[in-house]
N, CA, C and O atoms as a GROMACS GRO file, in nm:
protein
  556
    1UNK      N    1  -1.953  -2.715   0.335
    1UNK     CA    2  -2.058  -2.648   0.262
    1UNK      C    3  -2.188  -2.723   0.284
    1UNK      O    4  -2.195  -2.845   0.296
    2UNK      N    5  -2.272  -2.655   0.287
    2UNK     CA    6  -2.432  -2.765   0.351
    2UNK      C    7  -2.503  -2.705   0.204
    2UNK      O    8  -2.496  -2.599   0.143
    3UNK      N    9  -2.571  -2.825   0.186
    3UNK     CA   10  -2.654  -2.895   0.118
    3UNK      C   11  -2.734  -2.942   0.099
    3UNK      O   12  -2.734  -3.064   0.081
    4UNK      N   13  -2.864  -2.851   0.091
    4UNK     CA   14  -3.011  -2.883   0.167
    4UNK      C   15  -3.104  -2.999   0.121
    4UNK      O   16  -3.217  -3.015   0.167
    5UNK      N   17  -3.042  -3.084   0.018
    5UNK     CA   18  -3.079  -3.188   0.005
    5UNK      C   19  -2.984  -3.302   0.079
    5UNK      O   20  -3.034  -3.413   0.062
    6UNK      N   21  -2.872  -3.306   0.150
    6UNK     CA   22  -2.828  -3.398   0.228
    6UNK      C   23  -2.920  -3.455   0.298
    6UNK      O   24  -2.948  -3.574   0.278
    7UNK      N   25  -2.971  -3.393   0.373
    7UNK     CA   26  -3.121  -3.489   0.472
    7UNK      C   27  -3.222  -3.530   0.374
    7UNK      O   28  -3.284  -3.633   0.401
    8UNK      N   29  -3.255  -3.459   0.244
    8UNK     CA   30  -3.355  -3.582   0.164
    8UNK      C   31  -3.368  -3.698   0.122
    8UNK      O   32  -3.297  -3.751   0.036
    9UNK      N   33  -3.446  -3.741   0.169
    9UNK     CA   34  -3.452  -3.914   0.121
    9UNK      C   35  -3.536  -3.937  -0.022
    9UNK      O   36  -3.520  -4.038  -0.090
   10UNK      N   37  -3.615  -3.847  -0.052
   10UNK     CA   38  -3.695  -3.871  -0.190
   10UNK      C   39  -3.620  -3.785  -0.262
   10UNK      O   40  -3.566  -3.680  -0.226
   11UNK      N   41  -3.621  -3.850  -0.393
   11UNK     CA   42  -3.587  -3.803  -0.478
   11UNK      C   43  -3.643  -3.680  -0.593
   11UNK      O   44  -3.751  -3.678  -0.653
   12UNK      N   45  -3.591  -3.633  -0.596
   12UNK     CA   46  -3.709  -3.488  -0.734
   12UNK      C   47  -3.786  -3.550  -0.829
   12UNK      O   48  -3.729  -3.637  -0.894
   13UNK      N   49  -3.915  -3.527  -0.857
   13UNK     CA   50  -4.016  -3.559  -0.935
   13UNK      C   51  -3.925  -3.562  -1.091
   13UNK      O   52  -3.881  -3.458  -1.139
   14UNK      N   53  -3.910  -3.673  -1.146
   14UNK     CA   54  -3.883  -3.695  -1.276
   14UNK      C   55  -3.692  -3.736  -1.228
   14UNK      O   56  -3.622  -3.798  -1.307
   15UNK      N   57  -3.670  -3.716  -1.168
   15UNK     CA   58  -3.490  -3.741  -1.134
   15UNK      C   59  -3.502  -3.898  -1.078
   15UNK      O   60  -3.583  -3.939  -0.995
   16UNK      N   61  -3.406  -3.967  -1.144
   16UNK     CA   62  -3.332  -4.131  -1.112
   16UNK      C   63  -3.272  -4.084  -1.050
   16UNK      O   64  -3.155  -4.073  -1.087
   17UNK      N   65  -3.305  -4.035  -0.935
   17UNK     CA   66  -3.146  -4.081  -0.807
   17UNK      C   67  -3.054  -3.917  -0.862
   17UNK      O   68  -3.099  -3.826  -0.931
   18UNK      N   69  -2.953  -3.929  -0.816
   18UNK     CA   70  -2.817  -3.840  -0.803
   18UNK      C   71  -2.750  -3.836  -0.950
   18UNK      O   72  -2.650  -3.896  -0.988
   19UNK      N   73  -2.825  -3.759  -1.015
   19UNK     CA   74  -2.763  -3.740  -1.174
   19UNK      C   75  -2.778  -3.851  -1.231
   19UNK      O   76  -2.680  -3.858  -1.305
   20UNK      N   77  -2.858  -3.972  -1.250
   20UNK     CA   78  -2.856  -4.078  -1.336
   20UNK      C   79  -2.976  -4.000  -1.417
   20UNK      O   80  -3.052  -3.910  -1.384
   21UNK      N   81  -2.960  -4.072  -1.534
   21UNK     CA   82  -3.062  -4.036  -1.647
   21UNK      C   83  -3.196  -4.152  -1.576
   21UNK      O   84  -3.190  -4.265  -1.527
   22UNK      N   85  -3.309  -4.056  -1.605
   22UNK     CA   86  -3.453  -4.219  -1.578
   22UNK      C   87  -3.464  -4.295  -1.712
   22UNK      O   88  -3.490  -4.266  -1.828
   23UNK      N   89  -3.424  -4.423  -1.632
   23UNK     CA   90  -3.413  -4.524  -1.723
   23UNK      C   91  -3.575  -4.517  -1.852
   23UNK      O   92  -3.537  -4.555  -1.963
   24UNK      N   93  -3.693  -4.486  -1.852
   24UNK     CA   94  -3.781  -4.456  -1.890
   24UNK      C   95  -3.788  -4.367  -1.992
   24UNK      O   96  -3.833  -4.416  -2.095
   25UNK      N   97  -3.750  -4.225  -1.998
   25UNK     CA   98  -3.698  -4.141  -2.044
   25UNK      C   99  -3.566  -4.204  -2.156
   25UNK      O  100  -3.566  -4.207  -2.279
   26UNK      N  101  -3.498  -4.233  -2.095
   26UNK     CA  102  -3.347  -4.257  -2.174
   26UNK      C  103  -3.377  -4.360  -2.283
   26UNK      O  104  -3.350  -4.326  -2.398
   27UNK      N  105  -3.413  -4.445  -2.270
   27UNK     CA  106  -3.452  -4.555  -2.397
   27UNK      C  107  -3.566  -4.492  -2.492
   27UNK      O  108  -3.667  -4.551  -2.532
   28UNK      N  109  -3.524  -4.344  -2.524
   28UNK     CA  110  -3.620  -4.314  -2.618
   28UNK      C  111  -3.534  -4.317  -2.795
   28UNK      O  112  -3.470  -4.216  -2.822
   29UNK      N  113  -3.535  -4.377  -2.853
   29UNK     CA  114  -3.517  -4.411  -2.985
   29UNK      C  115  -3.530  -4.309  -3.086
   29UNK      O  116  -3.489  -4.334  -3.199
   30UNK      N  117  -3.581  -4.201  -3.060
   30UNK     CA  118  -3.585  -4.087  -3.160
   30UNK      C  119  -3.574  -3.982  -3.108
   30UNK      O  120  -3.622  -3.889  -3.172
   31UNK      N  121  -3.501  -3.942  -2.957
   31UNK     CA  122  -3.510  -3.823  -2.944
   31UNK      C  123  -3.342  -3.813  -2.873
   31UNK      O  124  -3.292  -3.925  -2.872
   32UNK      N  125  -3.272  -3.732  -2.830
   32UNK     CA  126  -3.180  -3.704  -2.731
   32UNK      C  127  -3.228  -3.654  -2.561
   32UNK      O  128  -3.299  -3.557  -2.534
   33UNK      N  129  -3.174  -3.740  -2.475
   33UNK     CA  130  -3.218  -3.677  -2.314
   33UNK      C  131  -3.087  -3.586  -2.269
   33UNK      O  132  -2.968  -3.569  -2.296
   34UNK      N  133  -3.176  -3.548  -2.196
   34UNK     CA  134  -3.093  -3.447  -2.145
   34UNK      C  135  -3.085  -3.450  -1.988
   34UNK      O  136  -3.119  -3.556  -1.934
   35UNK      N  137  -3.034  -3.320  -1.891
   35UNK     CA  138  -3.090  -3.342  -1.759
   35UNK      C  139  -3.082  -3.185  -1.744
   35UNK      O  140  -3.000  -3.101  -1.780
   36UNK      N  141  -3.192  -3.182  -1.682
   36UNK     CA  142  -3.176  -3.033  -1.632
   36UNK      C  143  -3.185  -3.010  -1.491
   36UNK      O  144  -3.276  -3.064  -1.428
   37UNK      N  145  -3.087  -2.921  -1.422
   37UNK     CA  146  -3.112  -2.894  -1.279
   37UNK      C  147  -3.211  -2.833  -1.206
   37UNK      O  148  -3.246  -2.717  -1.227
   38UNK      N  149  -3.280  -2.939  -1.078
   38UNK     CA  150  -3.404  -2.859  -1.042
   38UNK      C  151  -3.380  -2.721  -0.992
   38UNK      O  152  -3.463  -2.636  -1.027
   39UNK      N  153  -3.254  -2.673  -0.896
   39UNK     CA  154  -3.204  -2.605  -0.837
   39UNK      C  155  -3.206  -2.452  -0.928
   39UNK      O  156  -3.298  -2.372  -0.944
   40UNK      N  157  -3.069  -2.450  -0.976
   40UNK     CA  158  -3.070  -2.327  -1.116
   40UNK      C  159  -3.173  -2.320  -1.265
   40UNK      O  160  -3.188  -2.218  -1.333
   41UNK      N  161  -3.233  -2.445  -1.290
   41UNK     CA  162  -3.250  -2.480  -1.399
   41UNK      C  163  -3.140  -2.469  -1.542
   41UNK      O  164  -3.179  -2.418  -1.648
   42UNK      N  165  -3.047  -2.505  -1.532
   42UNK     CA  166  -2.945  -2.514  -1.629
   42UNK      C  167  -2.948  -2.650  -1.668
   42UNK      O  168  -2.958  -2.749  -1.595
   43UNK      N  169  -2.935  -2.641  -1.815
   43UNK     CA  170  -2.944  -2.771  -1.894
   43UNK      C  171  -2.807  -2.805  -1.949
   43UNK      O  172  -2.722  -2.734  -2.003
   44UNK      N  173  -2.810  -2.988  -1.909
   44UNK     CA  174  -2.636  -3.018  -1.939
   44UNK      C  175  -2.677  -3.182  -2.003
   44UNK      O  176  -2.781  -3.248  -1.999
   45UNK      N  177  -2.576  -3.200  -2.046
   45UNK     CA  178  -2.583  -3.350  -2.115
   45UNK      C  179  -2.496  -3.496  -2.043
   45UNK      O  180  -2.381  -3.529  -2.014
   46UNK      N  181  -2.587  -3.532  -2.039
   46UNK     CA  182  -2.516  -3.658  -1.881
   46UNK      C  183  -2.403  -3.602  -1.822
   46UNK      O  184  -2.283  -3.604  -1.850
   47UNK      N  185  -2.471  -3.549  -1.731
   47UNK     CA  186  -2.354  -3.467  -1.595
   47UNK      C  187  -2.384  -3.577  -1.456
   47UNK      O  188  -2.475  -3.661  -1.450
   48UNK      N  189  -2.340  -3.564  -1.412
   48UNK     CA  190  -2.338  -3.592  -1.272
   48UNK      C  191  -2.414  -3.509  -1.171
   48UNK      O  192  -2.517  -3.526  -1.106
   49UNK      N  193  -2.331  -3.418  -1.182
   49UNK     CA  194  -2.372  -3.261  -1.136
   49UNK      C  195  -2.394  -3.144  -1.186
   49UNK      O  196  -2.329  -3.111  -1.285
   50UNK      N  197  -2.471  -3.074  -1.142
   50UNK     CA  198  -2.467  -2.964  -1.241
   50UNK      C  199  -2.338  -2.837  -1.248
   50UNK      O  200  -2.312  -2.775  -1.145
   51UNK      N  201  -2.265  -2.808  -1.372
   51UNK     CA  202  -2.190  -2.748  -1.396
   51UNK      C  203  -2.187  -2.621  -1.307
   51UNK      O  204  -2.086  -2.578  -1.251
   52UNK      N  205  -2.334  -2.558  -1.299
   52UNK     CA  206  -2.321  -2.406  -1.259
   52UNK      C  207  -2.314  -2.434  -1.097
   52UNK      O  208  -2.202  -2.433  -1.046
   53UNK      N  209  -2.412  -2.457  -1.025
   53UNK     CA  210  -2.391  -2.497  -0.876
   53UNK      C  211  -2.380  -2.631  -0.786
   53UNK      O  212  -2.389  -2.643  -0.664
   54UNK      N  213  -2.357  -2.735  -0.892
   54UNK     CA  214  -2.325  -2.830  -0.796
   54UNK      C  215  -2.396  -2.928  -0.742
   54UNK      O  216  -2.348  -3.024  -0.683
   55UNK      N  217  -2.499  -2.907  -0.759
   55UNK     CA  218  -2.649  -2.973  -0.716
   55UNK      C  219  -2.664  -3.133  -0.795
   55UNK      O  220  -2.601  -3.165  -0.896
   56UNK      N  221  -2.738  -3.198  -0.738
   56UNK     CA  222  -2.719  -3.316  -0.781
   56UNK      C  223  -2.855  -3.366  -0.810
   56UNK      O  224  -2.870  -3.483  -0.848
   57UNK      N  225  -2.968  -3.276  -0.792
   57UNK     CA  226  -3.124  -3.312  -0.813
   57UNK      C  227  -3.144  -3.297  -0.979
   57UNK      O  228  -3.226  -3.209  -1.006
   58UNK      N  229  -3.084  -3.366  -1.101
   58UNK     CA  230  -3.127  -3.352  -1.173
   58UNK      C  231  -3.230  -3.423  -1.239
   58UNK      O  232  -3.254  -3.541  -1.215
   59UNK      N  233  -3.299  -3.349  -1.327
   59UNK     CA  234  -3.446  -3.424  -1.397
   59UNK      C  235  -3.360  -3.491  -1.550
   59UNK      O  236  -3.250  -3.474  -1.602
   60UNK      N  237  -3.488  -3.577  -1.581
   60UNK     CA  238  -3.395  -3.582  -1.719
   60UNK      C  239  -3.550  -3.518  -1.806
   60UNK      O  240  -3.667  -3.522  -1.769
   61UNK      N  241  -3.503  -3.476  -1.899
   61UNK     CA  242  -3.583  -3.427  -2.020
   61UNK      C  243  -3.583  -3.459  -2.158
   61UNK      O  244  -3.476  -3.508  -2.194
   62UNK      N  245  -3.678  -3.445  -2.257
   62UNK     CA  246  -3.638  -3.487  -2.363
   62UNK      C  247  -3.570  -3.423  -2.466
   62UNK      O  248  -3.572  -3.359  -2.361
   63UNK      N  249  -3.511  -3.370  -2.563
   63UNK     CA  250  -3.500  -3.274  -2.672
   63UNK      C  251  -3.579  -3.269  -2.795
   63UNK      O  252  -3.618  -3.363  -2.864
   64UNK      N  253  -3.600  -3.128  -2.814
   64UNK     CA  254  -3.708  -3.164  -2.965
   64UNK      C  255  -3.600  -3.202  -3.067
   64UNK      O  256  -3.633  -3.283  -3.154
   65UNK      N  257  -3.453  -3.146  -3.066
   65UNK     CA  258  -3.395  -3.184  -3.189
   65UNK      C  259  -3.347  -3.085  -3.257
   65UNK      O  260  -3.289  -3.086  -3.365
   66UNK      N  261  -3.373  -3.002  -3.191
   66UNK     CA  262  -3.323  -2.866  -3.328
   66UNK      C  263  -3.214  -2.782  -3.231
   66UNK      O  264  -3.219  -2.757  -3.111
   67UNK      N  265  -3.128  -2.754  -3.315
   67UNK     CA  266  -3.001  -2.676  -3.259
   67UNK      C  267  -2.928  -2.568  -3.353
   67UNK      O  268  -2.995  -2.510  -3.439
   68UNK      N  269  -2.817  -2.546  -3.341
   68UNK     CA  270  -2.703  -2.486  -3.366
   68UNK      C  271  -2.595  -2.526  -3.425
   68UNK      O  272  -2.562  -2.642  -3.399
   69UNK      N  273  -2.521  -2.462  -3.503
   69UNK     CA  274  -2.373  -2.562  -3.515
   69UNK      C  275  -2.299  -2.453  -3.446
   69UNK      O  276  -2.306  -2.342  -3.499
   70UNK      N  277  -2.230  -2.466  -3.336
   70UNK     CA  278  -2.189  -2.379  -3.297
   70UNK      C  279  -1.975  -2.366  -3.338
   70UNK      O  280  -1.891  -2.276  -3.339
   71UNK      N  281  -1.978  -2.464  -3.355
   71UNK     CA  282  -1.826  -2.541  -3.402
   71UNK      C  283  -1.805  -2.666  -3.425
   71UNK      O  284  -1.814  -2.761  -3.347
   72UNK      N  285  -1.762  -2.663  -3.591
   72UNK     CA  286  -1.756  -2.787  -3.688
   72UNK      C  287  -1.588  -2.782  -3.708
   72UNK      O  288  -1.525  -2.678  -3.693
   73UNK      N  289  -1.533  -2.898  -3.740
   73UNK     CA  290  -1.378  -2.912  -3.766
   73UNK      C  291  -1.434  -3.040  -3.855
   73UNK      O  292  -1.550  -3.080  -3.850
   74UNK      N  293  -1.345  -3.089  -3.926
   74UNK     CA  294  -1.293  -3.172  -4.032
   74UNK      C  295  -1.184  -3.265  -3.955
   74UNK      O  296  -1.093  -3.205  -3.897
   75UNK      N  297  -1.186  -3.416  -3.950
   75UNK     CA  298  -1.087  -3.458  -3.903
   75UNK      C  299  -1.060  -3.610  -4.017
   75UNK      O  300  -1.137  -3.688  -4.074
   76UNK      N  301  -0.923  -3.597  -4.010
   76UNK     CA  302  -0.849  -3.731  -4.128
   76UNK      C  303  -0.850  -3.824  -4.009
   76UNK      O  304  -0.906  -3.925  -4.052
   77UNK      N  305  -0.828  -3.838  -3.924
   77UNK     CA  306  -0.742  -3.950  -3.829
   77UNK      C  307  -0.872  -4.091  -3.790
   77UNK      O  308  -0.994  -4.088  -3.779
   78UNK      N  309  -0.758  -4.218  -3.776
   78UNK     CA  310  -0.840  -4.296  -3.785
   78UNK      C  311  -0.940  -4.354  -3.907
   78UNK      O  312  -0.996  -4.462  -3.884
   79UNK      N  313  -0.962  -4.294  -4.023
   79UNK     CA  314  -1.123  -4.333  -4.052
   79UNK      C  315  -1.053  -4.287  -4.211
   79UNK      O  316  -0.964  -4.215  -4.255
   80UNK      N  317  -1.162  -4.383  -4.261
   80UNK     CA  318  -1.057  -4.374  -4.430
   80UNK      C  319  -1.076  -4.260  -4.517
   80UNK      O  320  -1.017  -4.219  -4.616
   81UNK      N  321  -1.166  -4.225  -4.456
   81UNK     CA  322  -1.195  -4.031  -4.500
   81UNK      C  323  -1.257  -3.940  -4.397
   81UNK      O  324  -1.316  -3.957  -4.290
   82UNK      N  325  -1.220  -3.834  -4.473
   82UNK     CA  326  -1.260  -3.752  -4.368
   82UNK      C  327  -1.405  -3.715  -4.332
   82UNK      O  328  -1.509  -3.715  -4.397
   83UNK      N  329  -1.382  -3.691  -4.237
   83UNK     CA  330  -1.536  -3.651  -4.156
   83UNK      C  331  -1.574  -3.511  -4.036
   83UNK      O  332  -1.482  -3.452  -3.979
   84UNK      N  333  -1.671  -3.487  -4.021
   84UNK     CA  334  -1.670  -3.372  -3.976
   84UNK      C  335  -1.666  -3.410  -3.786
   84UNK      O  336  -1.685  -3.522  -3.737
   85UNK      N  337  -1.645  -3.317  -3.731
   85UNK     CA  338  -1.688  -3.331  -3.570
   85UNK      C  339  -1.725  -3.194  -3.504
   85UNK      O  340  -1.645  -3.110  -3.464
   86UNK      N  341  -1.873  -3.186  -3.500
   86UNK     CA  342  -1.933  -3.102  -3.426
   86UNK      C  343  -2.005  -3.046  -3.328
   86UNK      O  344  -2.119  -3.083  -3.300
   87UNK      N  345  -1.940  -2.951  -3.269
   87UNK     CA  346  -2.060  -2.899  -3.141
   87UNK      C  347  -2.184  -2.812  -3.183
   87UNK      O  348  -2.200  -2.728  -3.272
   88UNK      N  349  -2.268  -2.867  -3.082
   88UNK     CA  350  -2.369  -2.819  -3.122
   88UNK      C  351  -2.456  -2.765  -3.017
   88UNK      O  352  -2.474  -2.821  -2.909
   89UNK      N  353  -2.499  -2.676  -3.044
   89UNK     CA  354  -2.571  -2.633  -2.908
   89UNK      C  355  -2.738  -2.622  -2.926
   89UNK      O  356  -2.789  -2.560  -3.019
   90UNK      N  357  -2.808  -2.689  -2.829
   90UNK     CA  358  -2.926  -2.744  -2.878
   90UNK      C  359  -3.024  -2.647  -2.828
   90UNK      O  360  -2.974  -2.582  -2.736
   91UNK      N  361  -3.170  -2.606  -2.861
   91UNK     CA  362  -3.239  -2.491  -2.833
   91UNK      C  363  -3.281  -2.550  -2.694
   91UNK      O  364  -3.387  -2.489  -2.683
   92UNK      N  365  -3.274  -2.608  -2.608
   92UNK     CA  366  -3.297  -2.600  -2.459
   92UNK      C  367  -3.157  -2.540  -2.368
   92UNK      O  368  -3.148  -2.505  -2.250
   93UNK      N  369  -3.064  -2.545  -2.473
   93UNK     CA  370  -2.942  -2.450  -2.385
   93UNK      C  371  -2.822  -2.519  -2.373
   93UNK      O  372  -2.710  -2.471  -2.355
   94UNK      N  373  -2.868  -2.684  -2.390
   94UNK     CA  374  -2.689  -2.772  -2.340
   94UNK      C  375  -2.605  -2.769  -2.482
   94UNK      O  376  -2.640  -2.684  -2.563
   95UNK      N  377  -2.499  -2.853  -2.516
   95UNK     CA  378  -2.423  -2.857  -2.578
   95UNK      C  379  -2.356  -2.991  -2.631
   95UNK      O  380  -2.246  -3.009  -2.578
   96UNK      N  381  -2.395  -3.094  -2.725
   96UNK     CA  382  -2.340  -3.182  -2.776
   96UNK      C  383  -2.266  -3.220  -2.880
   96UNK      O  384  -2.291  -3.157  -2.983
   97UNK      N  385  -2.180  -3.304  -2.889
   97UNK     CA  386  -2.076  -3.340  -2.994
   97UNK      C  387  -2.159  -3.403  -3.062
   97UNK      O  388  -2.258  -3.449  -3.004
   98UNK      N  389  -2.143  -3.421  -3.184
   98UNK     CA  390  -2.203  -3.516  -3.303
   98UNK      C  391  -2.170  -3.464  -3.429
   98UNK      O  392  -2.117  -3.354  -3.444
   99UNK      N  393  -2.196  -3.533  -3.510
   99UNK     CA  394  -2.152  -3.523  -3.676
   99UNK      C  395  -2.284  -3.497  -3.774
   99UNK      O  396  -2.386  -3.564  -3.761
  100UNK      N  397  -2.269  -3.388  -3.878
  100UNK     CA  398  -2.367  -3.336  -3.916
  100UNK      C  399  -2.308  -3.395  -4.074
  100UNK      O  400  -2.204  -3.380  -4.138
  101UNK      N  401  -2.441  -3.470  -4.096
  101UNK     CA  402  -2.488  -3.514  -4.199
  101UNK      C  403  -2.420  -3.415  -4.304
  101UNK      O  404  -2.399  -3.303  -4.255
  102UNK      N  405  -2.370  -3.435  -4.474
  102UNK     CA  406  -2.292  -3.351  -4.546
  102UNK      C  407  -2.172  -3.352  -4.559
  102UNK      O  408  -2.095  -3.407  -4.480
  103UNK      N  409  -2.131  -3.278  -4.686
  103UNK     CA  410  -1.934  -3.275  -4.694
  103UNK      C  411  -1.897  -3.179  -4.583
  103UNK      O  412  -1.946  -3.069  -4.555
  104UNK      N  413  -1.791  -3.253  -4.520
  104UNK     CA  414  -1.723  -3.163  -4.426
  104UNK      C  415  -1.732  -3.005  -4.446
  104UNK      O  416  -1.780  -2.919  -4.372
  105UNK      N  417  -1.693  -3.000  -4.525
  105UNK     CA  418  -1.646  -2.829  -4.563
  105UNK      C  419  -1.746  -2.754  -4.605
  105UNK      O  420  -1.744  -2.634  -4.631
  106UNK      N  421  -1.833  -2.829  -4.610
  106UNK     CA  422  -1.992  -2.811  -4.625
  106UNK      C  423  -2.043  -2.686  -4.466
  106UNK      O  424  -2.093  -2.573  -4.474
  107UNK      N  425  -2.008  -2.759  -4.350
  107UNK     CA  426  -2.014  -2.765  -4.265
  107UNK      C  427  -2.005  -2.589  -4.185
  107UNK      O  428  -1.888  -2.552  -4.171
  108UNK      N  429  -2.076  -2.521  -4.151
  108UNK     CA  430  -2.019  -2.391  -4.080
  108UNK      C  431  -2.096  -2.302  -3.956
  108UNK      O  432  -2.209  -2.254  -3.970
  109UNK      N  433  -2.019  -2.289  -3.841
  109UNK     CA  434  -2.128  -2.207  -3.756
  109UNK      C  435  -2.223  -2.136  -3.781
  109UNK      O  436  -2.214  -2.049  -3.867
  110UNK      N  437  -2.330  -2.155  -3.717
  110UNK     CA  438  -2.434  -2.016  -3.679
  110UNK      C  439  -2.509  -2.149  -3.829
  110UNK      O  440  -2.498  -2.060  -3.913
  111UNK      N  441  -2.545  -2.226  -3.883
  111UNK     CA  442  -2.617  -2.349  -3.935
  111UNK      C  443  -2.698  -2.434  -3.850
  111UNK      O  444  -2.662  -2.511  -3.762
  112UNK      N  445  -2.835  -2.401  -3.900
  112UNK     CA  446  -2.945  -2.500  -3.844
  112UNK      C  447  -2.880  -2.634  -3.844
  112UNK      O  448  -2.778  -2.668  -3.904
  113UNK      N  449  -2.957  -2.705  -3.766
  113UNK     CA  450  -3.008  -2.834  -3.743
  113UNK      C  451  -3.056  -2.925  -3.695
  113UNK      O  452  -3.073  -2.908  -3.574
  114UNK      N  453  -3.092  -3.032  -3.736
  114UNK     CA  454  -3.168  -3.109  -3.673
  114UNK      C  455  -3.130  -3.252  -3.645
  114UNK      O  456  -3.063  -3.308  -3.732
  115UNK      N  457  -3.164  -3.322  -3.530
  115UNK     CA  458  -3.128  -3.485  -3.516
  115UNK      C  459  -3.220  -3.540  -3.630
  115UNK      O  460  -3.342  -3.527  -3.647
  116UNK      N  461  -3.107  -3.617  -3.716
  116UNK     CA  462  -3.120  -3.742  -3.779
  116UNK      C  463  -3.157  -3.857  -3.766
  116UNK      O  464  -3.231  -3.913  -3.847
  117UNK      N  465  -3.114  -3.905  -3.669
  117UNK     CA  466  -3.054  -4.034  -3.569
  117UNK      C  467  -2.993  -4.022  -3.446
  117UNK      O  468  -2.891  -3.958  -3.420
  118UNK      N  469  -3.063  -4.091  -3.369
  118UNK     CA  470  -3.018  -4.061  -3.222
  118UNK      C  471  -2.878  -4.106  -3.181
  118UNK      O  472  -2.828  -4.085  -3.071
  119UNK      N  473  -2.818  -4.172  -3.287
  119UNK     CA  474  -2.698  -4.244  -3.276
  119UNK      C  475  -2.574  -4.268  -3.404
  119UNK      O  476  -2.616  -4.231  -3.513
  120UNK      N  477  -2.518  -4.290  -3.404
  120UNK     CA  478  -2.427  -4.318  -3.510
  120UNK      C  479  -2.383  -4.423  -3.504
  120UNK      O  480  -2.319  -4.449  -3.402
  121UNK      N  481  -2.400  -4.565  -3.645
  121UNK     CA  482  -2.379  -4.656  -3.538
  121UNK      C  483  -2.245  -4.714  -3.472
  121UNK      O  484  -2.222  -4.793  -3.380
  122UNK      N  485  -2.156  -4.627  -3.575
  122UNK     CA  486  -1.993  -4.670  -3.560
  122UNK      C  487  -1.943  -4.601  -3.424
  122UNK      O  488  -1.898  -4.672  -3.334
  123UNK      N  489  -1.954  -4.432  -3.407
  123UNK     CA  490  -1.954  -4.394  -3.327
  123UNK      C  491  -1.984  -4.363  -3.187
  123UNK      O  492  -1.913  -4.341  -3.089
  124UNK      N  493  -2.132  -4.368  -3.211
  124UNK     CA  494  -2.225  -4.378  -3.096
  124UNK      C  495  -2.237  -4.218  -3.077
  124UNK      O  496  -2.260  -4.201  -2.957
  125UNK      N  497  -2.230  -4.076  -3.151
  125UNK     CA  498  -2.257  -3.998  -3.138
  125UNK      C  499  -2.370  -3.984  -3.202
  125UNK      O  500  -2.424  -4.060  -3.282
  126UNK      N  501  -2.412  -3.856  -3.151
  126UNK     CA  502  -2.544  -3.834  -3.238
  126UNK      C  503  -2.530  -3.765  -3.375
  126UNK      O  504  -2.432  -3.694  -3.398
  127UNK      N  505  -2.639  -3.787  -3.479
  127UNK     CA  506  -2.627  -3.749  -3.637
  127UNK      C  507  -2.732  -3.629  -3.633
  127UNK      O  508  -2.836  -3.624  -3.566
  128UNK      N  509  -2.679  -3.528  -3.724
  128UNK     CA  510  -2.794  -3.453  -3.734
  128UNK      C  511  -2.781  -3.358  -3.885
  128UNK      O  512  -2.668  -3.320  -3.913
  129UNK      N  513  -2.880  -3.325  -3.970
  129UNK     CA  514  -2.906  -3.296  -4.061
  129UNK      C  515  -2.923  -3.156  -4.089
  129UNK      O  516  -3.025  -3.117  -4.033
  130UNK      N  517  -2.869  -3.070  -4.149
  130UNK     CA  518  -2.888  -2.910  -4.201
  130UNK      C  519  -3.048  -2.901  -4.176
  130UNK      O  520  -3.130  -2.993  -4.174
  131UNK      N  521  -3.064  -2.787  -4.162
  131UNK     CA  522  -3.229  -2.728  -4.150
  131UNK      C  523  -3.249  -2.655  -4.286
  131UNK      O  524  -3.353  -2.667  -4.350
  132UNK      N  525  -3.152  -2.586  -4.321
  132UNK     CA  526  -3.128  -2.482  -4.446
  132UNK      C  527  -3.088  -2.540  -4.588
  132UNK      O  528  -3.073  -2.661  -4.603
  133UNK      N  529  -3.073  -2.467  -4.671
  133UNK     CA  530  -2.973  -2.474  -4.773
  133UNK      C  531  -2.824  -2.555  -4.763
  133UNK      O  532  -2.720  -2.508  -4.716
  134UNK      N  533  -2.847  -2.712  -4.830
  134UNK     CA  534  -2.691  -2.775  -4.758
  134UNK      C  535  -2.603  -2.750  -4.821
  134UNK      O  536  -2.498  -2.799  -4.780
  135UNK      N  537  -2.594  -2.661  -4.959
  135UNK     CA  538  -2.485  -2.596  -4.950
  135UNK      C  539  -2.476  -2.468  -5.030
  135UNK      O  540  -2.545  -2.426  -5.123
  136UNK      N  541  -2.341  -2.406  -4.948
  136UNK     CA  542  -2.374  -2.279  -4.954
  136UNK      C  543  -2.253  -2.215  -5.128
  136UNK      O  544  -2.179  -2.287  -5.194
  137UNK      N  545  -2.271  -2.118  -5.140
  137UNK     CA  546  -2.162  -2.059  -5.258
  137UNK      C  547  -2.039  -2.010  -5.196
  137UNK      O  548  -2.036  -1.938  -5.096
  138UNK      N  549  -1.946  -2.051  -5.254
  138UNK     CA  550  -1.814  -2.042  -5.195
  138UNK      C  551  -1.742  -1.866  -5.199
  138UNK      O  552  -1.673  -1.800  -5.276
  139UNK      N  553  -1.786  -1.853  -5.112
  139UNK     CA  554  -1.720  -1.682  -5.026
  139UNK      C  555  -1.578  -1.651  -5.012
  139UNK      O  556  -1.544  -1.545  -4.959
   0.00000   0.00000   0.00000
């Protein structure tokens, strides 16, 4: 399969090399990076490559922070109570795991939110906080 960046020697304006995040970019303390492909423009969260075609010219970008809950679960294991674990899908298009601030059961798709903290510090996922009403009347 040919690969019309095989013969390039420079790299894409804003891209570290072959899917590395730019070190510049990445040590940002209040935001989440991302990378998006120059090729398709599809946005993914530390890939290598890009999911849809393969391409390896990615940029990194920043996130404003605001997303989706797209799927929350409740988990006992490990940890002396329970806690939530959620995907989230962020308004530039990718998709990250992290734990949303609140009681688990609190917790339900199609729910704003926003990064908290770029980190968690036990975990190392990212935290993020309801946009809305944090809790709702029981249906």
């Amino acid at each position: 399969m040919y690969h019309h960046s095989a013969s390039a020697t420079i790299p894409a304006a804003g891209s570290a090399g072959a899917g590395l995040l730019d070190p510049a970019v990445a040590d940002s303390k209040d935001a989440i990076v991302f990378q998006r492909c120059t090729w398709c423009g599809t946005a993914m969260y530390h890939r290598l490559l890009c999911p849809v075609c393969q391409g390896s010219e990615l940029r990194t970008e920043r996130s404003e922070g605001a997303g989706t809950v797209r799927h929350s679960t409740v988990v006992h294991r490990n940890t002396p109570a329970a806690r939530n674990v959620s995907l989230i899908e962020m308004a530039e298009g990718f998709v990250v795991r992290g734990r949303v601030m609140g009681p688990p059961v609190g917790i339900h798709s199609g729910d704003r939110v926003r990064l908290s903290t770029t980190k968690d510090p036990v975990r190392g996922e990212p935290v993020f906080q309801l946009i809305d009403e944090p809790y709702r009347a029981w249906t």
